[in-house]
Structures are given as structure tokens and as C-alpha cells.
OpenMM code with the backbone's topology and positions (N, CA, C; nanometers):
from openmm import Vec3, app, unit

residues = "UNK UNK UNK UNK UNK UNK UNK UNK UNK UNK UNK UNK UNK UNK UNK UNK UNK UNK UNK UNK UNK UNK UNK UNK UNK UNK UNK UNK UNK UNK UNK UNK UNK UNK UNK UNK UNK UNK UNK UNK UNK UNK UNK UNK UNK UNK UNK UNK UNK UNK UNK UNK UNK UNK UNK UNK UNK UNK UNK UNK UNK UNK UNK UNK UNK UNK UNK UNK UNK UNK UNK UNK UNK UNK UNK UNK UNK UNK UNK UNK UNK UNK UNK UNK UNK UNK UNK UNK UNK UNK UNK UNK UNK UNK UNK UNK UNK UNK UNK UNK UNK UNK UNK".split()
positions = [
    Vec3(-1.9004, 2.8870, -0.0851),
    Vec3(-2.0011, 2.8321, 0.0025),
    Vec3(-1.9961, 2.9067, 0.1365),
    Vec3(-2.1158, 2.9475, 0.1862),
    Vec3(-2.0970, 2.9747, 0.3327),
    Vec3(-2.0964, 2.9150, 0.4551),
    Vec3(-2.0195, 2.9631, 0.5134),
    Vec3(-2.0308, 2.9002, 0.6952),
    Vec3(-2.1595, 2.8777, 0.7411),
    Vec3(-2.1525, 2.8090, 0.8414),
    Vec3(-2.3113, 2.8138, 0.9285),
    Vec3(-2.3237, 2.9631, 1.0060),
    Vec3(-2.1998, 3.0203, 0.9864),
    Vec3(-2.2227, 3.1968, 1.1026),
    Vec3(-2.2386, 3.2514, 1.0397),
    Vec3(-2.2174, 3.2521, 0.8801),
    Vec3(-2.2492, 3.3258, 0.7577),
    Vec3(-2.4219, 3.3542, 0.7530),
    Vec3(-2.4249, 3.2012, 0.7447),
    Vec3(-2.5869, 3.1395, 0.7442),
    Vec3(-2.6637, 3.2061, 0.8440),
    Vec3(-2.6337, 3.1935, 0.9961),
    Vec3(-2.6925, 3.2261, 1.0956),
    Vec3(-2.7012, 3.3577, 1.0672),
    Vec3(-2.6506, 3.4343, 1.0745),
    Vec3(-2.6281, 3.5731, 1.0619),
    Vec3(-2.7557, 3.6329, 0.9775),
    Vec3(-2.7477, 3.5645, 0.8707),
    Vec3(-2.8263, 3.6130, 0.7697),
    Vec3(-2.9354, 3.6020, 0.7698),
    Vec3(-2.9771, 3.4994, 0.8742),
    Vec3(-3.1140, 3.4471, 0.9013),
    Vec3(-3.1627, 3.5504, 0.9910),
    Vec3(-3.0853, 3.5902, 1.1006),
    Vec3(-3.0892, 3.6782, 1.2289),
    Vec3(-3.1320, 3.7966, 1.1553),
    Vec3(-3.0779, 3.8648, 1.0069),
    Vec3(-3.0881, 3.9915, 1.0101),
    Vec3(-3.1917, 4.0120, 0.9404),
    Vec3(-3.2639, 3.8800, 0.8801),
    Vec3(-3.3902, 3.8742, 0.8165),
    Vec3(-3.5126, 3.8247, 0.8944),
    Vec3(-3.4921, 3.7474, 1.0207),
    Vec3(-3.5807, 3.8149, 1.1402),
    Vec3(-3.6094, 3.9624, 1.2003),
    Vec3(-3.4833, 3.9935, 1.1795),
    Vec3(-3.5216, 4.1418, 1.2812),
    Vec3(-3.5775, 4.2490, 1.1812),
    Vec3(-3.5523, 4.1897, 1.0555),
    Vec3(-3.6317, 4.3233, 0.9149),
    Vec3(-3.7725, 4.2308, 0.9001),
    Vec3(-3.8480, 4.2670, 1.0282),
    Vec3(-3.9772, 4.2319, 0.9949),
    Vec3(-4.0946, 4.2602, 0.8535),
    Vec3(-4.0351, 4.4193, 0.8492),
    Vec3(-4.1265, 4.4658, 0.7376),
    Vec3(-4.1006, 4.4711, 0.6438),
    Vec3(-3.9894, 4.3894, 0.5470),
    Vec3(-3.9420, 4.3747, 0.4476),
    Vec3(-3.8935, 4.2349, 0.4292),
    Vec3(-4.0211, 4.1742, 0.3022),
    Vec3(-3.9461, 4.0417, 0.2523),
    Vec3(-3.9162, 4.0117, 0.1392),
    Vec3(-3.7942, 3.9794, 0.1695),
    Vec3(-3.7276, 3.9449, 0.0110),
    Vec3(-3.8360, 3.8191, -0.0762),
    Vec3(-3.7694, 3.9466, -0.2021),
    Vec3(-3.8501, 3.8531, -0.3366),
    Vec3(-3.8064, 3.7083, -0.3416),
    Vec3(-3.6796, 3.6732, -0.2768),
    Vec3(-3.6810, 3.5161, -0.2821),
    Vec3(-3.7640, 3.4744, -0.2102),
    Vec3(-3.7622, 3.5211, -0.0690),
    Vec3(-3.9237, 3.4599, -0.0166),
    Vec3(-4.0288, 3.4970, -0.0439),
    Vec3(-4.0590, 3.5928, -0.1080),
    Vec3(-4.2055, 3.5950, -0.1897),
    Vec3(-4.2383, 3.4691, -0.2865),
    Vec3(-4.1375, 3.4498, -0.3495),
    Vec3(-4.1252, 3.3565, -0.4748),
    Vec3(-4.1375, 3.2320, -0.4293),
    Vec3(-4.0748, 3.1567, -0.2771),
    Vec3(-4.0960, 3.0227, -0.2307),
    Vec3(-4.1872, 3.0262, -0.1960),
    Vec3(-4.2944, 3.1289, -0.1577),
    Vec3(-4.4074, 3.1355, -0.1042),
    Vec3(-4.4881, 3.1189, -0.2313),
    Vec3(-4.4731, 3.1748, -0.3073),
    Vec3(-4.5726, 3.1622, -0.4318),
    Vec3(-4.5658, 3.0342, -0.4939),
    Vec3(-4.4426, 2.9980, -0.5070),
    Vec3(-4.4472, 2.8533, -0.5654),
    Vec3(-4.5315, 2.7498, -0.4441),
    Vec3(-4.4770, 2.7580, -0.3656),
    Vec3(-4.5854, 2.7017, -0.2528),
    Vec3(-4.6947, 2.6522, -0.2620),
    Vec3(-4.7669, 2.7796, -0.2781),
    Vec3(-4.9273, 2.8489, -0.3083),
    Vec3(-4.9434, 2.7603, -0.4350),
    Vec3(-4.8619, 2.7811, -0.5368),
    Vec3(-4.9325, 2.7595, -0.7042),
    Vec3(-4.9222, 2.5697, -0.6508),
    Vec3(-4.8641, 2.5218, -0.6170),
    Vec3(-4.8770, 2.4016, -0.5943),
    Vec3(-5.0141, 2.3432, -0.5481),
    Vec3(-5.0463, 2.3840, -0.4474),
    Vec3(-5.1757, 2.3861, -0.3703),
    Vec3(-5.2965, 2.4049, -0.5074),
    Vec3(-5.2682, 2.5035, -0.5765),
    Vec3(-5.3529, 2.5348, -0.6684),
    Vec3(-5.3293, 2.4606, -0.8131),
    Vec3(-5.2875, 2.3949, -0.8255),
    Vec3(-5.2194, 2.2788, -0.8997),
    Vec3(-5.3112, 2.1166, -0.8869),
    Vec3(-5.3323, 2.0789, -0.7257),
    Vec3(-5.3841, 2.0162, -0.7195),
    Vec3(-5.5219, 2.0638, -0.6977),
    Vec3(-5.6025, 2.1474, -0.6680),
    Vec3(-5.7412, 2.2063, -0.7077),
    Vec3(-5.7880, 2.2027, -0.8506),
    Vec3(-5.6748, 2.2242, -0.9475),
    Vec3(-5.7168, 2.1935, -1.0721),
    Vec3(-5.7393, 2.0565, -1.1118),
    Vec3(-5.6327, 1.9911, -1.0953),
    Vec3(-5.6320, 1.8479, -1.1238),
    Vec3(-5.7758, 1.7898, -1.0602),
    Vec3(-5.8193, 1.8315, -0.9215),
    Vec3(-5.9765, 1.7504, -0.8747),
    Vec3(-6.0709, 1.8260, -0.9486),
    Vec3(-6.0754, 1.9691, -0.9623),
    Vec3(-6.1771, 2.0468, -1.0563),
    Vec3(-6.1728, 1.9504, -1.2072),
    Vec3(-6.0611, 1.9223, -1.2743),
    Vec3(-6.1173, 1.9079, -1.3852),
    Vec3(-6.1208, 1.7300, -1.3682),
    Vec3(-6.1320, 1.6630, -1.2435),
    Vec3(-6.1590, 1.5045, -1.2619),
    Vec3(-6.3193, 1.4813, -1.2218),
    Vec3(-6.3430, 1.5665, -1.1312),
    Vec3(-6.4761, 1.5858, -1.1398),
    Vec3(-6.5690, 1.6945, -1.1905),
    Vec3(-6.4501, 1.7202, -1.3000),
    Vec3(-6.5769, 1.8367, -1.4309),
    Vec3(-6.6361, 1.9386, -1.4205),
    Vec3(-6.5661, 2.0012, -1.2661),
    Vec3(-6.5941, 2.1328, -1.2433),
    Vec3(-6.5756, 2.2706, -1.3465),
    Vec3(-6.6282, 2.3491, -1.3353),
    Vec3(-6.5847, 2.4707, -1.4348),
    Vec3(-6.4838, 2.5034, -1.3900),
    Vec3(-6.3536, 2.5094, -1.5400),
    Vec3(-6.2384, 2.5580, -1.4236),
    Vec3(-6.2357, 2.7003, -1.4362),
    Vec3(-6.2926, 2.7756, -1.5449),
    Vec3(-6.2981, 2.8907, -1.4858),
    Vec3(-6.3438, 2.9988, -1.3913),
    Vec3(-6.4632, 2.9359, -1.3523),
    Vec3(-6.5271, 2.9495, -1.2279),
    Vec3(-6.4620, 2.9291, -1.1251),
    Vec3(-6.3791, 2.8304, -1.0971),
    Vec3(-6.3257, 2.7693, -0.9589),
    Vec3(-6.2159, 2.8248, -0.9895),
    Vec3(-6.1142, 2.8782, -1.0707),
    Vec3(-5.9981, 2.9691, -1.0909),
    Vec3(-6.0327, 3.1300, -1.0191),
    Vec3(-6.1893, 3.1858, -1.0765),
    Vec3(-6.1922, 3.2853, -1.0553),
    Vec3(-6.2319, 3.2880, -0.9058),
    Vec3(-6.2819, 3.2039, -0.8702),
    Vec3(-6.3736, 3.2251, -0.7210),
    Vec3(-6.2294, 3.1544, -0.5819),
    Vec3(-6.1272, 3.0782, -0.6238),
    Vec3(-6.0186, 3.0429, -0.5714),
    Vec3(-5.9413, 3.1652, -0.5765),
    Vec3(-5.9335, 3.2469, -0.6635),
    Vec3(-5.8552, 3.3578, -0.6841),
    Vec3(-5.9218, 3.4999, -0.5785),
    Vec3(-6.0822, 3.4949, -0.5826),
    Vec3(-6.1004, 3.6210, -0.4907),
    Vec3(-6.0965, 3.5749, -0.3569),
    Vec3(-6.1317, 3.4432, -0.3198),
    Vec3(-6.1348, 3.3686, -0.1845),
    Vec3(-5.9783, 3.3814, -0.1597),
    Vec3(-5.8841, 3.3966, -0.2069),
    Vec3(-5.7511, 3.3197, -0.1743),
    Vec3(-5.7023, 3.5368, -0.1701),
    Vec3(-5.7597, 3.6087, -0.2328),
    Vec3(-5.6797, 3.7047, -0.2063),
    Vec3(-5.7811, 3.7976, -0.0001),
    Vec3(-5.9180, 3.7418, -0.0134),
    Vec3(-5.9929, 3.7784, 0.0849),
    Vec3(-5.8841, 3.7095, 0.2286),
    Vec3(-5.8381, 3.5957, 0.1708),
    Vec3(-5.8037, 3.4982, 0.3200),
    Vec3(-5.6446, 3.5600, 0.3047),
    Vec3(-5.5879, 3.6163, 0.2217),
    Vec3(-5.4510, 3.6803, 0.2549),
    Vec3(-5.4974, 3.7989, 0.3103),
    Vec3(-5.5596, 3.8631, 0.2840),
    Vec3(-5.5980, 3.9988, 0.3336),
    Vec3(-5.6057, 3.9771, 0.4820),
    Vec3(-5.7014, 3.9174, 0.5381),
    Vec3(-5.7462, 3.8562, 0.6619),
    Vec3(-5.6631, 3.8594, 0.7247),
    Vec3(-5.5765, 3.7066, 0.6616),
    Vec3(-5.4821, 3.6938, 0.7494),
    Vec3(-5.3679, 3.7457, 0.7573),
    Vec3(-5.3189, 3.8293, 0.7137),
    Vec3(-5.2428, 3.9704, 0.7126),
    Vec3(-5.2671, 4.0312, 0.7869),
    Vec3(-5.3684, 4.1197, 0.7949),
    Vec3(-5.4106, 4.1691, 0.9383),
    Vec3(-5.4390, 4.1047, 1.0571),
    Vec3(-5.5120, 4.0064, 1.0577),
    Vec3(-5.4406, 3.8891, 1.2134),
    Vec3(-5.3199, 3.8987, 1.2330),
    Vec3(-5.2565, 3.8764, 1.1531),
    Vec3(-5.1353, 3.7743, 1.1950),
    Vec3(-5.0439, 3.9554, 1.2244),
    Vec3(-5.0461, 4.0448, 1.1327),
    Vec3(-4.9691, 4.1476, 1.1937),
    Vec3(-5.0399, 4.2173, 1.3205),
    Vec3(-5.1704, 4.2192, 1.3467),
    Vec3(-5.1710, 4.2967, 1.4621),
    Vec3(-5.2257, 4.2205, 1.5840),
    Vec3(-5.2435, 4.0791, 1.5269),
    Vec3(-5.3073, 4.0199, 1.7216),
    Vec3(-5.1762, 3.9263, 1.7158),
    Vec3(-5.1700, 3.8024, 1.6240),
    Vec3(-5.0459, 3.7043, 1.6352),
    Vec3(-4.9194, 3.7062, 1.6197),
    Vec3(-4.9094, 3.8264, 1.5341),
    Vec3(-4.7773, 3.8667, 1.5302),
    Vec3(-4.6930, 3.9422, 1.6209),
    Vec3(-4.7514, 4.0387, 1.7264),
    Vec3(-4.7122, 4.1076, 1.8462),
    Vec3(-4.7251, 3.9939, 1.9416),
    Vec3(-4.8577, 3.8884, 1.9812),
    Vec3(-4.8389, 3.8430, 2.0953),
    Vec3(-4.7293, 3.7124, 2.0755),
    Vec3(-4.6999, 3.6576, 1.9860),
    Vec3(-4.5911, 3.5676, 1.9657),
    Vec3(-4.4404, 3.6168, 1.9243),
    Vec3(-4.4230, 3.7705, 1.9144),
    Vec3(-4.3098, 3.8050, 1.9018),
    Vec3(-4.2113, 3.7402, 1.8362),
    Vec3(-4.1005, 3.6685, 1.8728),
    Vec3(-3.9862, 3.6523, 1.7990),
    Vec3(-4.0332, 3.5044, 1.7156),
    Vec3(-4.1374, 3.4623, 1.7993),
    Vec3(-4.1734, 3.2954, 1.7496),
    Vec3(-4.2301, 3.2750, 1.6059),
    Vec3(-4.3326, 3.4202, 1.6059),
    Vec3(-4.3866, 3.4054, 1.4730),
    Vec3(-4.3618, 3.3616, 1.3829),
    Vec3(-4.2687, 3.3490, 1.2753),
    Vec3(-4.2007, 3.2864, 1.1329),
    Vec3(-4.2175, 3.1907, 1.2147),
    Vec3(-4.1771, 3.0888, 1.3152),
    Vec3(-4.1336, 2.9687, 1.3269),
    Vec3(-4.2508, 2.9186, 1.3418),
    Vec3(-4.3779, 2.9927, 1.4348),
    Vec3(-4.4941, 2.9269, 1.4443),
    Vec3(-4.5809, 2.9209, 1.3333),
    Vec3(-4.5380, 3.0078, 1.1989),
    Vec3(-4.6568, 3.0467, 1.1096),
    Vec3(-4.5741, 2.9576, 0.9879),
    Vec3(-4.4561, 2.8680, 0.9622),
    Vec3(-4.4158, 2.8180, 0.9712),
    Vec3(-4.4306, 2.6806, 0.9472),
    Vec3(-4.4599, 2.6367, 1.1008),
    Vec3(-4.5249, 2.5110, 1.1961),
    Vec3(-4.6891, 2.4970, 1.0915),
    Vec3(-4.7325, 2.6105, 1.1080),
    Vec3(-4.9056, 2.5932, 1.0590),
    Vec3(-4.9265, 2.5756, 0.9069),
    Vec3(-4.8078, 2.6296, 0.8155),
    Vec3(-4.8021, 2.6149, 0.7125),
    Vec3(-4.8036, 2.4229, 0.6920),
    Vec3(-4.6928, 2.3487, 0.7561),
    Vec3(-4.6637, 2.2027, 0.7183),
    Vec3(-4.7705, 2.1541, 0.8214),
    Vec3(-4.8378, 2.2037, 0.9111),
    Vec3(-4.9517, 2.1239, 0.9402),
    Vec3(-5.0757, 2.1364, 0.8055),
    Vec3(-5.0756, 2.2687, 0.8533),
    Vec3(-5.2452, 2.2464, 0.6927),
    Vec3(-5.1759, 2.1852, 0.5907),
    Vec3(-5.0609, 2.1866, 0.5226),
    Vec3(-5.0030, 2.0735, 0.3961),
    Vec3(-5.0604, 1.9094, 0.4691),
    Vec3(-4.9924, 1.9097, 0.5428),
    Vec3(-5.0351, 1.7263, 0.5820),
    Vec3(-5.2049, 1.7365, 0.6102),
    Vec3(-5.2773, 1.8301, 0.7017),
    Vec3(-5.4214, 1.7568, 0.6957),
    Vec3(-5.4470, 1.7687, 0.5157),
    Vec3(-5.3884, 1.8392, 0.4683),
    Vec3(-5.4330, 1.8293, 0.2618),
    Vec3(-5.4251, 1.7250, 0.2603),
    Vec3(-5.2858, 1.6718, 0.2811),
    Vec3(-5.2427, 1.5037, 0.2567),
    Vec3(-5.3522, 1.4660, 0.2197),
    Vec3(-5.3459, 1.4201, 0.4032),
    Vec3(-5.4243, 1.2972, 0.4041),
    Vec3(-5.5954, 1.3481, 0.4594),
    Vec3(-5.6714, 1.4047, 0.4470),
    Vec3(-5.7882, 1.4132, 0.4570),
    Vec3(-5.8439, 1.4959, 0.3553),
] * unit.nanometer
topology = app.Topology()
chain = topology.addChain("A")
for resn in residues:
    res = topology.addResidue(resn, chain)
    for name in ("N", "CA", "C"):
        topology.addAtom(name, app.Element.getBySymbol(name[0]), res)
């Protein structure tokens, strides 16, 4: 098991390697994502939507809004928030989960 300086450490050196993210965090991120898209299916098919339609059109919308926000976030939000970024992008991730919640 590791220490918390073990821990810290490791966290520190995966802040400062901005341009490289590990496949474990690709993978919590994706599971993330497929969740979100989990419950889009479940309302698509309660109100009898086409799900292949709403698969395919969730799929080019969802790669347009990574694109996007990829380039935001690396060249206006990601320089002017500097070290905060992960923590603020983060923050915005468990806010848009809760307005899902509940609205």
C-alpha cells in the first residue's frame, strides 16, 4: 500500500505531464462518458426513439463537442487557469452530473 507522499508525489508528477494522459485516466473518463450514454438509451428507448439514429447523431455531436472543447480548454482555459485547470474542469464535470440529476 502506499503512503500519502507516495500518493502526493504521483499526483504532482501527473500534473506537471500536462501532455500525456494515462490510459487509466482515459478509461475513468470513458467509463464516465458511457454512463451518461447509458442513461440516453434507457430515455431513447422509453420514449421510442430510434436508437440508431440517436446512437449515431450522439456519437458525431459528442465527438464535435470533444473536439471543441479540446481546443478551448487547451488554448484559452487551460493557459489562463494554469495550475487550477484539472481541479476546475473537474469541479464542471460533478456540476453538469448533478444539473443531469436533477433537471
Amino acid at each position: 500500500m502506499k503512503s500519502t507522499n507516495e500518493m502526493a508525489e504521483e499526483i504532482d508528477a501527473s500534473v506537471q505531464d500536462k501532455a500525456h494522459i494515462r490510459y487509466r485516466e482515459i478509461v475513468v473518463v470513458a467509463f464516465g462518458l458511457t454512463f451518461n450514454n447509458l442513461g440516453t438509451g434507457i430515455a431513447a428507448s422509453i420514449t421510442g426513439v430510434n436508437i440508431g439514429l440517436t446512437a449515431m447523431c450522439t456519437f458525431v455531436i459528442s465527438l464535435i463537442a470533444l473536439w471543441f472543447g479540446s481546443k478551448l480548454g487547451g488554448r484559452v482555459v487551460g493557459p489562463l487557469l494554469g495550475d487550477y485547470a484539472p481541479a476546475v474542469s473537474g469541479i464542471l464535470l460533478v456540476i453538469l452530473g448533478l444539473i443531469e440529476m436533477f433537471w
